[in-house]
C-alpha positions as CSV (number, residue, x, y, z in Angstrom):
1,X,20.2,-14.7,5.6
2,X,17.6,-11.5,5.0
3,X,15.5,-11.1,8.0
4,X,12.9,-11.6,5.8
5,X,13.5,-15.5,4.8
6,X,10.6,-17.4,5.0
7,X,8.5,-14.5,6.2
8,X,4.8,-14.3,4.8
9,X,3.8,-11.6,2.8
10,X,0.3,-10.3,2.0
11,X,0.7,-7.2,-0.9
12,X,-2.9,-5.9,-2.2
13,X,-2.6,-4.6,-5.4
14,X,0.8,-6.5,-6.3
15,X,0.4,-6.6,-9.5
16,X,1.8,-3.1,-11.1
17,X,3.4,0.1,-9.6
18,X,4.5,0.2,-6.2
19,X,2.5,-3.3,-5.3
20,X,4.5,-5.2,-7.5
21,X,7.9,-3.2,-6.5
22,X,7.1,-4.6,-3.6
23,X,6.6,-7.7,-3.7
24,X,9.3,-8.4,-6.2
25,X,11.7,-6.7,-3.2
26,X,10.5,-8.8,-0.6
27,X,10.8,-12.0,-2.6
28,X,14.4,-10.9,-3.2
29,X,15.0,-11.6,0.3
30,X,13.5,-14.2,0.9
31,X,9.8,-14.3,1.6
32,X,6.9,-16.1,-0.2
33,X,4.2,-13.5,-1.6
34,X,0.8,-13.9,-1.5
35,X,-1.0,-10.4,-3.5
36,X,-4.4,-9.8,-5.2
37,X,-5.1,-7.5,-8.4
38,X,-8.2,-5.7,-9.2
39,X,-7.8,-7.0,-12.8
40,X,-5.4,-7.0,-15.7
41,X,-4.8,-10.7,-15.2
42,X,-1.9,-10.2,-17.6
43,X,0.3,-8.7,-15.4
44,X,-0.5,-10.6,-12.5
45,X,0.5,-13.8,-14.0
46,X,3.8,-11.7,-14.9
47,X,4.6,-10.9,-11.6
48,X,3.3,-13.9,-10.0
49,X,6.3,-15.9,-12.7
50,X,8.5,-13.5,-11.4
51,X,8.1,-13.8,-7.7
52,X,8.4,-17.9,-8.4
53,X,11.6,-17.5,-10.6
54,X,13.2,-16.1,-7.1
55,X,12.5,-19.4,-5.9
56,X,9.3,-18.1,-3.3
57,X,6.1,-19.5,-3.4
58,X,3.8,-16.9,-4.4
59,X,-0.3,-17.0,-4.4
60,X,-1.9,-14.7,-6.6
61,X,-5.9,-13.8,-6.8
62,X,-8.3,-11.2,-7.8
63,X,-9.8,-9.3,-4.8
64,X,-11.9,-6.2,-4.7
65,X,-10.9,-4.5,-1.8
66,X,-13.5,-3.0,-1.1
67,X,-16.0,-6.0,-0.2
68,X,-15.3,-7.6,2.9
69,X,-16.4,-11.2,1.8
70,X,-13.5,-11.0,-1.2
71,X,-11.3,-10.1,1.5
72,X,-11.7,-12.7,4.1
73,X,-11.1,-15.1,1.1
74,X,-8.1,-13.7,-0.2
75,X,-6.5,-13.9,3.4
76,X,-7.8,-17.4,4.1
77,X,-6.2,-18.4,0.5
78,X,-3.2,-16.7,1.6
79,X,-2.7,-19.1,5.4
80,X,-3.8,-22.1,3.6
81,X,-1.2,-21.4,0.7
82,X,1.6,-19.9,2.3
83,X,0.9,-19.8,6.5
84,X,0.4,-17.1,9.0
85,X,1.1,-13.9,7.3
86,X,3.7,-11.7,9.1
87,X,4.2,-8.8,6.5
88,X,1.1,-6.3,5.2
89,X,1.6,-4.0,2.8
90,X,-1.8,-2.9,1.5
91,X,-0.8,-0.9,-1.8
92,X,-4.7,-1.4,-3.5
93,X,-6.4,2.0,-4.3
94,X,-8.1,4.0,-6.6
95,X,-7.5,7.7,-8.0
96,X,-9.7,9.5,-10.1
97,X,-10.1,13.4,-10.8
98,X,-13.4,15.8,-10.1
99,X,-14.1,19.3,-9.6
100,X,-16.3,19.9,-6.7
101,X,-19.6,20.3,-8.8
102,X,-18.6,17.4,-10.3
103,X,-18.0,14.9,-6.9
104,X,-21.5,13.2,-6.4
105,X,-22.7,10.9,-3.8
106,X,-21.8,8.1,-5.8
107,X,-18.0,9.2,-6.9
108,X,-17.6,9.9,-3.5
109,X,-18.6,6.7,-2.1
110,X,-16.6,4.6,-4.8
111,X,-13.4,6.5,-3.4
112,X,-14.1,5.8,0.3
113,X,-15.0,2.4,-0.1
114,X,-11.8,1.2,-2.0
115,X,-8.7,3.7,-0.6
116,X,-10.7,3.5,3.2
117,X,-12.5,0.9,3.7
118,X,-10.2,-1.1,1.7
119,X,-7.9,-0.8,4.3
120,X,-10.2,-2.0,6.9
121,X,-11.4,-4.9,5.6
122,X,-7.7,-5.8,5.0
123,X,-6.4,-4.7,8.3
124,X,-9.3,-6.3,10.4
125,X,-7.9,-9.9,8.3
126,X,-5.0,-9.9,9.9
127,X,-4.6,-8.2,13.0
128,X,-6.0,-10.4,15.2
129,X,-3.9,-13.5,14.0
130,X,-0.6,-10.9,14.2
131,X,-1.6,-10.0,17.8
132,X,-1.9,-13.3,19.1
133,X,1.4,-14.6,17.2
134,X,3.1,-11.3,18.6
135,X,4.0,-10.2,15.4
136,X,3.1,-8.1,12.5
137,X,4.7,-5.6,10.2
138,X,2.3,-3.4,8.5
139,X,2.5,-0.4,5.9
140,X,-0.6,1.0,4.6
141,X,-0.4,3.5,1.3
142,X,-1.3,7.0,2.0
143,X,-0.5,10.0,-0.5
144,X,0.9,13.4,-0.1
145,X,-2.8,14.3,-1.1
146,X,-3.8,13.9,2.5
147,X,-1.2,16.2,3.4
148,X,-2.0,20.0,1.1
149,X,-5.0,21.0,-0.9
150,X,-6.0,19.2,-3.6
151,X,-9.2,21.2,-5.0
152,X,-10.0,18.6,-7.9
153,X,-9.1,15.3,-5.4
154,X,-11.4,16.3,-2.2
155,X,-12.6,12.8,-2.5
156,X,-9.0,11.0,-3.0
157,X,-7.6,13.4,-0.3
158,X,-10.0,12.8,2.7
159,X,-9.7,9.1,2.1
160,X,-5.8,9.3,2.3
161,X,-5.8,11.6,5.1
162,X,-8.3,9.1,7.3
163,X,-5.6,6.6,6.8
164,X,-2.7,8.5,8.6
165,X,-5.6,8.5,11.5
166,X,-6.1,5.2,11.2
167,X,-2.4,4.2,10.9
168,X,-1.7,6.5,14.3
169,X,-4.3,4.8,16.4
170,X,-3.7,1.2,15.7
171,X,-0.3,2.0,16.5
172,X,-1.0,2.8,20.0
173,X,-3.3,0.1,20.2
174,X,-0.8,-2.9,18.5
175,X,2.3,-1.8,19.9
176,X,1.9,-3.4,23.2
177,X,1.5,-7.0,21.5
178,X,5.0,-6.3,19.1
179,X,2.6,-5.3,15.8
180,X,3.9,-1.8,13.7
181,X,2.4,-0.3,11.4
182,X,3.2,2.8,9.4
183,X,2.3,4.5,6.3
184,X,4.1,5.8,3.5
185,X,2.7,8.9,1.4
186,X,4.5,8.8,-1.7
187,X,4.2,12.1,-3.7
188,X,4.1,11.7,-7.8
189,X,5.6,8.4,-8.6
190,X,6.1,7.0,-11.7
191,X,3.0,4.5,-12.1
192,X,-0.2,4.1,-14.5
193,X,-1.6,6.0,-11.3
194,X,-0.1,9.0,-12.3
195,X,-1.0,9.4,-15.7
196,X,-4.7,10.4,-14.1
197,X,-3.0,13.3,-14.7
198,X,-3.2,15.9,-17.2
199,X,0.5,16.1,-19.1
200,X,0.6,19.7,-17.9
201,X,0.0,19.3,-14.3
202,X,2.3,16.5,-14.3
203,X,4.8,19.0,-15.2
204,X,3.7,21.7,-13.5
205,X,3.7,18.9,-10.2
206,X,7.7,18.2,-11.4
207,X,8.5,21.5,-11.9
208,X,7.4,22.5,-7.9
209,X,9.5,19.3,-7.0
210,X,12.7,20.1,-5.4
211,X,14.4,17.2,-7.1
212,X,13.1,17.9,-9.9
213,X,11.3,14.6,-11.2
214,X,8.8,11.5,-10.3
215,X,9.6,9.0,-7.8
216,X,10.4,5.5,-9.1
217,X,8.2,2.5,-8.1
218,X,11.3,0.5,-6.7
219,X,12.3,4.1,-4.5
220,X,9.1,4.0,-2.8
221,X,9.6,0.1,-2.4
222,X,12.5,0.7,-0.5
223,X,10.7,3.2,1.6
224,X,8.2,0.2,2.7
225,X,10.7,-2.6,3.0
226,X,12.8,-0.4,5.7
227,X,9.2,-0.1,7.4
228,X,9.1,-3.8,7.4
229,X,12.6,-4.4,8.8
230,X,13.8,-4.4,12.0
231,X,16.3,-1.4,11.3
232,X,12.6,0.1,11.9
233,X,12.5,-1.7,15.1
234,X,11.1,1.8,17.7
235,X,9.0,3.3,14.7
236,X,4.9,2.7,14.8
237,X,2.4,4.7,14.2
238,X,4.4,7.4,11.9
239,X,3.8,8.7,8.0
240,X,6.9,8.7,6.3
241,X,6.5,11.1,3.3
242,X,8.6,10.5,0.0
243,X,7.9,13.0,-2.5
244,X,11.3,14.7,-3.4
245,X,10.7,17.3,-1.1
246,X,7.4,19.3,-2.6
247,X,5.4,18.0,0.3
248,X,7.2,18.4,3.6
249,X,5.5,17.1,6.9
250,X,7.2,19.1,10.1
């Protein structure tokens, strides 16, 4: 039996790339999936049919991350569907491209709110429930954008960055109570994410790439489900980066 049978999982933006990787790997072994989509209802209902042909229970829902209200309704839809959620893998975010003279107030803003306070509003759902329960299991989606210059992201990059931060300190403060969390930075991977950008800097970005190509969703999946597992059992609080060796933390 998979350690993660009958487990809850909460997956935000489940319903492509990495989210639904995800979520299709957990229900694999064993756990019932709830996860929320910004749109594209189509592929939702695709992976929601998916996750149900495993045999899990699975809730699916539209939820802008980056209003609290939505939030607290998708995780109260979540305990009511499925129970206390153990597992959080918040995949949700936003990527978009501006020079510096380009990166107003309001571009700015639209980043923070989503990739940042996204993850609060998701994080603040369920932590309190996972520390009284004395257990949680938590990945949150950074980039290797938070990690070297990005002149044309300085929106995307900060955002990403303040989630390592974030990640580090509610390590310290969950581990006492048996609640990880981690983060993954995943460099180029092979997602509708990625085609944000141009076809030559997505070569140039493959080229500089020791191994020589993009990630695969599912390789970045299995990333966040050993983050999950108890083979992670002593790690909290880390960034595990997985980027085929063009981004390198020490």
């Amino acid at each position: 039996m998979s350690e993660f049978q009958d487990r809850v999982a909460l997956v935000t933006g489940g319903s492509r790339g990495i989210g639904r990787a995800v979520a299709l790997r957990l229900a694999r072994e064993g756990a019932d999936v709830a996860f929320c989509y910004a749109a594209r209802e189509d592929a939702a209902a695709e992976t929601a049919r998916a996750i149900r042909a495993l045999g899990r229970r699975c809730l699916a829902a539209r939820c802008d991350v980056s209003d609290r209200e939505q939030v607290a309704t998708l995780v109260e839809g979540a305990r009511a569907a499925l129970g206390p959620i153990d597992l959080l893998v918040h995949c949700g975010a936003v990527s978009t491209m501006y020079d510096h003279a380009e990166l107003t107030w309001e571009r700015w803003r639209e980043m923070v709110d989503v990739n940042l306070h996204g993850c609060y509003h998701v994080l603040w759902a369920v932590k309190d429930e996972m520390i009284a329960r004395r257990f949680g299991r938590i990945v949150l989606l950074s980039s290797v954008a938070a990690l070297a210059p990005r002149q044309r992201q300085i929106h995307y990059s900060a955002a990403k960055a303040a989630v390592i931060a974030m990640v580090r300190c509610c390590a310290e403060a969950f581990g006492p109570h048996n609640v990880r969390i981690n983060a993954v930075a995943p460099g180029l991977t092979d997602t509708e994410m990625a085609y944000v950008l141009p076809g030559e800097t997505m070569a140039a970005v493959i080229q500089a790439t020791p191994m020589g190509r993009m990630a695969t969703a599912d390789e970045i999946a299995s990333v966040i489900r050993f983050l999950l597992s108890e083979e992670s059992s002593f790690i909290t609080g880390i960034t595990v980066v997985a980027s085929g060796g063009r981004v390198m933390l020490p």
